[in-house]
C-alpha positions, 0 to 999 in steps of 0.5 A, a space after each residue: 394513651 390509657 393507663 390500666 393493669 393486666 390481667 396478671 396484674 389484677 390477679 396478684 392484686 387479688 391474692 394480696 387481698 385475699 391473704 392480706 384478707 385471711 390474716 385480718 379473719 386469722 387474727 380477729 379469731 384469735 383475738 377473739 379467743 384470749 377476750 373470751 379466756 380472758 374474760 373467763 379467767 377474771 370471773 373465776 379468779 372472782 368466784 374463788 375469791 368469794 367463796 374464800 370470803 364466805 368461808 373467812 367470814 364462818 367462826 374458825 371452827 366452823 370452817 370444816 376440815 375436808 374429811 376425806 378429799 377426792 380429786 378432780 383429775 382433768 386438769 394436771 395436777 389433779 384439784 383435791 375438794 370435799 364432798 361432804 361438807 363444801 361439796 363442788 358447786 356449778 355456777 353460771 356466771 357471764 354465760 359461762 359454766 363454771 364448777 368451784 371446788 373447795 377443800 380445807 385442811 389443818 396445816 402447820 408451820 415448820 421451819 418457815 413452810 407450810 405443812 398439811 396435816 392429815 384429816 383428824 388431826 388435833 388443830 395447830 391453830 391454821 387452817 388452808 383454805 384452798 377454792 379452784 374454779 374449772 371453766 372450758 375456754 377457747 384453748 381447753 380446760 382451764 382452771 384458777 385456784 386461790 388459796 388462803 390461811 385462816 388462824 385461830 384468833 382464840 388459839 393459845 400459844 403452845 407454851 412446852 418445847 422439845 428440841 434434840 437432835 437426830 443422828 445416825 447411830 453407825 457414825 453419830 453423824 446428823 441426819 437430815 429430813 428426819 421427821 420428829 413427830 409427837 404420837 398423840 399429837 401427829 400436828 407436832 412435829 418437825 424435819 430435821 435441818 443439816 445439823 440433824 436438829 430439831 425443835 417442837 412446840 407442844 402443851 404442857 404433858 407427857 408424850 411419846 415423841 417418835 423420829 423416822 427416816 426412810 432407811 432407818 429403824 424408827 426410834 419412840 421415846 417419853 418425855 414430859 414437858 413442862 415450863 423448861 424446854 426439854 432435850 431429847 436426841 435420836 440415835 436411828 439405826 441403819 437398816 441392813 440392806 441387800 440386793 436383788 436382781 432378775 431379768 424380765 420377760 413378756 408374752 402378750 402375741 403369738 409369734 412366727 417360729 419356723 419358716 421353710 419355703 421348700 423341702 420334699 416329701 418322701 412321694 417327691 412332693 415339695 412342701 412349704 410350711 410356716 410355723 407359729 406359736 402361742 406363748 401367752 397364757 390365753 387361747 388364740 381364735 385363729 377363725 371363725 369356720 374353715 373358710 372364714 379366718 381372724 389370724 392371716 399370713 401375708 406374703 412378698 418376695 425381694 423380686 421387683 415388683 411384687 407386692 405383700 399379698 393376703 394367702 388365702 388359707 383353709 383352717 382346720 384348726 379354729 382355736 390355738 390352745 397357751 403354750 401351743 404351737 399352729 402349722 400353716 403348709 401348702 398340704 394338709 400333712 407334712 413329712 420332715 425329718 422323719 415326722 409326720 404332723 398334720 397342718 392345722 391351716 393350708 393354703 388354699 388351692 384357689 391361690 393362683 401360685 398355689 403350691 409354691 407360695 412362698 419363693 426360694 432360690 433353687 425353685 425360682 432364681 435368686 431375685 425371688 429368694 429374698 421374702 417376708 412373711 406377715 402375721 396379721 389380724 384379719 378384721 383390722 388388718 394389723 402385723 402382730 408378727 413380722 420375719 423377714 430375711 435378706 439375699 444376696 445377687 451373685 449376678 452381674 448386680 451383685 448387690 443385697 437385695 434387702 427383705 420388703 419386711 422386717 423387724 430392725 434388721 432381717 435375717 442376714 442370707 448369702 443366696 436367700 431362702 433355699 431349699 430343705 432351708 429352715 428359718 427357726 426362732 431362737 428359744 433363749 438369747 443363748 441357743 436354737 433348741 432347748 428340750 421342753 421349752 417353746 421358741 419365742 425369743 423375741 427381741 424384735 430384730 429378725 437378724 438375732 431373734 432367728 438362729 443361723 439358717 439351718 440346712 438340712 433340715 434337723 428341727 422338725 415342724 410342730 402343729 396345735 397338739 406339740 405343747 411346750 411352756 416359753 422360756 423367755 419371750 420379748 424382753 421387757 425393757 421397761 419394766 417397773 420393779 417395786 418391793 414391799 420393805 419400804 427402804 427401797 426405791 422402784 427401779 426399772 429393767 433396762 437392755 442387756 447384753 447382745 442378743 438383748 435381755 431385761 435385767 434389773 437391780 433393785 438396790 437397797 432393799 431392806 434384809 427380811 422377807 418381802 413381796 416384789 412386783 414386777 409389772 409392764 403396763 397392765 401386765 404383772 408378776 408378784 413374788 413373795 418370800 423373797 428373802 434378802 440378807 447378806 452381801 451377795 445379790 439375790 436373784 428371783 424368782 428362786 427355788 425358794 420364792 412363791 412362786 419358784 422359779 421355773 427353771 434354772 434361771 431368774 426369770 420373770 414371765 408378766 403374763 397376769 392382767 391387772 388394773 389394780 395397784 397395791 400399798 404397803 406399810 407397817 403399823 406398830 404401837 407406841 412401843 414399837 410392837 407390831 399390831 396384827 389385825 388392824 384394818 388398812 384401806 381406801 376408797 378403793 380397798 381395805 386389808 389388815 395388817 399381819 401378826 408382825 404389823 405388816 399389811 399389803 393393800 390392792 386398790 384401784 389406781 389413783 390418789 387417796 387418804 390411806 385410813 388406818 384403824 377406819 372409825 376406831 375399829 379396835 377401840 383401843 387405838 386412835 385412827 391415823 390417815 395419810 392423805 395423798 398417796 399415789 396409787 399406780 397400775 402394777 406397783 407397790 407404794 410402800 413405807 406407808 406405817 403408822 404408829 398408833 397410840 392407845 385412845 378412846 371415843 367421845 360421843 353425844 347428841 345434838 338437837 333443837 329440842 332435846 328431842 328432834 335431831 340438828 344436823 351440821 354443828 361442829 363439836 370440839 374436844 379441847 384440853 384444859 389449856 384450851 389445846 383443841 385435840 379432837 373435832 367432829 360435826 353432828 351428823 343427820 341423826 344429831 350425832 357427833 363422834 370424837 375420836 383419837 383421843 388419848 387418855 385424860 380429861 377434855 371439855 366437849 362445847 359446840 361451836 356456835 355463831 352469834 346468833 346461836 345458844 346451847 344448853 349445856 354451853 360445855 361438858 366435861 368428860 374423862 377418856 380412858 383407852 378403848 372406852 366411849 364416853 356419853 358427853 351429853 345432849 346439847 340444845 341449840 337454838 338460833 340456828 340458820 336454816 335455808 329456803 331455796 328455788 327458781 325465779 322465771 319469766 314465761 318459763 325461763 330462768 330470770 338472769 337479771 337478778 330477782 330480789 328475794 326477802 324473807 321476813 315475820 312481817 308483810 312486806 309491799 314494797 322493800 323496806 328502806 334500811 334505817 334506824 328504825 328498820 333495825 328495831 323492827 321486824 327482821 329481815 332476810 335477804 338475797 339476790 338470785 342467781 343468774 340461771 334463775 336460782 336462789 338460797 337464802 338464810 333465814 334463823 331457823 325455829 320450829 314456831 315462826 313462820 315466814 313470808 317470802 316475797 319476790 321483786 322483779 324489775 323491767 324496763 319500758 321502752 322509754 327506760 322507766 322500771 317497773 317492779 312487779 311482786 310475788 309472795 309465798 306466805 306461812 313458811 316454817 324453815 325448821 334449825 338446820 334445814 332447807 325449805 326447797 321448790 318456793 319458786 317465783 314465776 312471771 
């Protein structure tokens, strides 16, 4: 007998193939990716190395602190990187696209950490250098970031020592995270430990040494320092605080007020009607034309096997006007409650049910009277409003037949929607109807946003010419509430009571006069004037804020739009005085600050450097930054303040010879001691600009590679408050230039790497290196990159010129090389700059 299988057999066999077949594929696949990542990762883990490498091997000075950073936000955190003086590169390496980004900053050590200082800082003598690589890989944006410190080899020790302690002045107890700062020197500085103790290494002179803690009044005192290590405590004053607290509501669609589904006319005409209203700020297009509508209703009884289905309407009224009310009926004028209103809408006669649209007890039995009602966009067909209410069955079921729709829970009924019936929203959580004001509450639960159904009829129908402002709304749960004192910290509104309201308490607030924000996603209220002082609660708005509240209540309606956020803060002197009229601003906006040194600063959303006194605006006072501050939609960032001492401005001129400008030299001011306060770069105009320099004595020298000369090597000069000093013209020669282009072959970037060499001398075939190749003519050399591009360094002149040859290397088919040559002859590469488009071609 023949052994076989069956066909059952066979087909399971097949299965366990397949799927045995389908996690091999599955697997490869994913294999494949992590190789990819992988390799991906190891080359930008490399690049970043090497641009740190590059960097290290500049003379410290040279290695530019990043001026104002930016940030690249597609990853999480955002990377921040120069753009001015290591701007971001894109790099092809391995087939892959990379993007390296660099950024600099002075930092300090304290207490063990490292610390960024902000940029215009004088030099602590370290530098963080950090490079981040971006790559897309098979599972999305990827990044490696490298950092590295670099120390100022020539960098002399700071000799002085301030040290103390801080305290508070209510029970002389330490406090801890104070911030003790040095003004003339911002890179000075130290947090208070447990104890409230602190030590500070400065140079030998005279400072005005300032203590803060958010909370507290800030403290400035003068000491010199000399040989001995000088004490100096902080007894910081509490800030006096208050409370404020208000609920929050918010109006962003138009809602369903009223709903009656039967009551007769005076001529016996049984009407129906449903009743909308407008509680934003901004007018509604409920259609286009008559016939042709953009807002809809929609409608479902509780009778089993009904359907939501689109009511055909005929529009009258095309636009609804803010604060207005829309009467959608089954005639075009309605009769209640001895008010005549016209319908703004009227369901069409084309309906099929048309006049009884909408089903109640009494006309169509009780398994009809349960219902909901659907407003809706038209285009989309999206619910902007949904009301739904319930019945309950008194037959032999006798069992509640539940709304179709609803919100949360609908409105709760005996025998469901009956006639001269009206279901009416609730205008606050604490009563139907109130005089003057629109009905709107809006908790987003039928059951309680509706009052109890009202029969018979009291509250007549409202149409487009009713008006009436809103008194509340949809509670805004979640609220962001923020304050411009700089003491407290943001809160949010959270359910309150039952039926709900937002409430919040914004503690904390430091007693004065302030502007609160209040905001819920792109929707927004500021309130100014807000006074707090004394122990009981202040709730706002108020009759006496800006703007007043609007009724007798704290109530907050968000209803402007903004994308826009907003910084705070105090700027004051070294005395403590406020200083009016100084400019404050970002990338993304400026102000100045008020009489008592108080500014309040809109700007578009993201992280910045918060320059205040921008290029030495008032030439009185040094300019500050603060870098890193998050700026976010609708709310305020408060406590930004700076403290500005008095300085002036050291200028000059760099060129490569006395005439033409050198752009890119770093100018540094340095004390006596060799304590380097001040540093800027020659700008395309050959100038340089030092400021933030306080009163005294400095020597001004460019900073210089080896192969580089100046002439005058330094310049003294004298600073006095609000004065700009000439330092001079300084002469360099030595300085690198740069010649870049493409390498191709039939068109195409070479990405084997061509050999690129710059010399005075004519070359045939590269130089082999040796003693005498170091006595001979100089050389400049370079490989291309792998999309076909180059730069190479060359010692820039205004007199020599240069040739530029090209090797390319390829293979026969045995394996043996071949090298083919190309040159471009007689280029001048003037100080400082960058010869482009010597391209090579084969």
């Amino acid at each position: 007998m023949k052994k076989g299988v069956t066909l059952v057999e066979l087909v399971a066999a097949l299965v366990i193939l397949s799927v045995t077949v389908l996690v091999f594929v599955g697997s490869f696949t994913n294999i494949s990716k992590s190789i990819i990542s992988s390799k991906a990762k190891t080359l930008a883990t490399n690049l970043a190395q090497e641009k740190i490498q590059i960097l290290r091997q500049k003379p410290y000075h040279r290695i530019l602190v990043t001026p104002a950073p930016s940030y690249y936000t597609e990853v999480t955190p955002p990377i921040p990187y120069d753009t001015e003086y290591f701007p971001p590169e894109n790099i092809l390496e391995g087939g892959i696209n990379f993007k390296r980004f660099t950024y600099v900053c002075s930092v300090q050590e304290i207490d063990g950490k490292i610390h960024p200082l902000p940029p215009g800082s004088p030099d602590q003598g370290m530098k963080s250098i950090q490079v981040s690589v971006v790559y897309d890989s098979p599972f999305g944006k990827k990044y490696v970031t490298l950092k590295s410190i670099e120390a100022n080899p020539s960098m002399e020790a700071f000799r002085g020592q301030i040290m103390g302690k801080v305290r508070n002045a209510a029970n002389l107890q330490g406090l801890k995270d104070a911030l003790v700062v040095v003004a003339e020197n911002i890179g000075c500085r130290d947090y208070t430990n447990a104890a409230g103790d602190y030590s500070i290494r400065v140079p030998f002179g005279t400072y005005n040494v300032m203590a803060t803690l958010r909370g507290f009044y800030p403290s400035i005192k003068q000491i010199t320092v000399g040989a001995n290590p000088q004490t100096l405590n902080f007894d910081l004053q509490p800030i006096s605080t208050g409370t404020v607290y208000g609920y929050v509501w918010i109006n962003d669609r138009i809602v369903i007020s009223q709903i009656v589904g039967s009551t007769r006319a005076p001529n016996g005409f049984v009407q129906e009607y449903i009743e909308l209203y407008n509680p934003t700020t901004f007018y509604w297009q409920m259609a286009v034309s008559v016939s042709s509508g953009i807002i809809g209703i929609k409608y479902q009884s509780t009778f089993v096997g009904d359907t939501l289905r689109k009511i055909p309407l005929v529009y009258n009224t095309l636009i609804l006007p803010p604060f207005s009310y829309y009467l959608i009926a089954n005639t075009t004028t309605v009769r209640v409650a001895g008010v005549t209103k016209t319908a703004d809408a009227v369901f069409s006669n084309t309906d099929p049910e048309y006049p009884n649209i909408i089903k109640t007890y009494d006309e169509n039995n009780i398994r009809y009277a349960g219902g909901s009602i659907v407003l809706y966009h038209i285009p989309s067909d999206t619910p902007i409003d949904i009301v739904g209410w319930d019945a309950l069955l008194n037959d032999n079921i006798n069992a509640k037949r539940t709304a179709p729709l609803y919100e949360t829970d609908g409105i709760d009924q005996n025998f469901g929607l009956e006639e001269d019936e009206q279901y009416i929203r609730k205008v606050s959580t604490f009563n139907v109807f109130i005089s003057g004001w629109g009905n709107c509450y809006d908790s987003d639960n039928n059951n309680k946003d509706f009052a109890g159904a009202q029969r018979p009829i009291q509250i007549a129908p409202k149409n487009s010419q009713d008006s009436f402002p809103p008194l509340t709304g949809r509670p805004g749960f979640g609220s962001i509430i923020s304050c411009n004192d700089g003491v407290s910290e943001v809160t949010s509104a959270v359910p309150y009571g039952d039926p709900p309201v937002a409430l919040f308490f914004l503690l904390n607030v430091a007693t004065g006069s302030w502007s609160v924000m209040i905001s819920s996603n792109e929707r927004h209220t500021e309130i100014n004037n807000v006074n707090v002082g004394g122990t009981t609660a202040l709730g706002i708005p108020n009759a006496f804020t800006s703007p007043a509240w609007y009724a007798p209540y704290f109530y907050t309606q968000l209803s402007s739009s903004t994308e826009l956020g907003f910084i705070s803060g105090r700027v004051l002197n070294l005395l403590g005085q406020p200083l009016g009229g100084i400019k404050v601003e970002t990338p993304g906006g400026f102000t100045y600050t008020n009489s008592l040194g108080f500014y309040f600063l809109a700007s578009s959303t993201g992280i910045y450097t918060v320059t205040c006194n921008p290029h030495n605006l008032n030439p009185l006072y040094v300019s500050l930054r603060r870098e890193n501050v998050e700026v976010k939609r609708a709310q305020i960032t408060s406590g930004v303040n700076f403290i500005l001492s008095q300085g002036g401005k050291v200028t000059g001129f760099v060129t490569i010879d006395r005439i033409n400008p050198l752009e890119g030299i770093p100018i540094v001011a340095t004390t006596i001691e060799g304590f380097v306060v001040g540093e800027d770069v020659s700008d395309n105009n050959g100038r340089f600009y030092i400021s933030n320099l306080s009163s005294g004595t400095y020597y001004i020298k460019p900073i210089l590679s080896a192969k580089e000369t100046s002439i005058p090597a330094v310049s003294t000069v004298t600073v006095t408050a609000g004065v700009n000093v000439f330092a001079g013209t300084f002469t360099i020669t030595g300085t690198m230039g740069k010649i870049s282009g493409k390498v191709t072959a039939s068109g195409k970037p070479i990405s084997t790497g061509v050999l690129i060499i710059a010399s005075t001398a004519t070359i045939i075939t590269p130089p082999v290196l040796s003693t005498a190749t170091l006595t001979s003519a100089a050389y400049f050399l370079t490989s291309s990159y792998e999309d076909g591009t180059y730069v190479l360094e060359v010692i820039g002149s205004t007199v020599t010129r240069y040739n530029l040859y090209g090797y390319y290397t390829t293979y026969d088919a045995n394996g043996n090389p071949n090298v083919s040559r190309r040159e471009i002859l007689n280029i001048l590469v003037p100080p400082g700059s960058e010869v482009t488009n010597r391209n090579f071609s084969w």
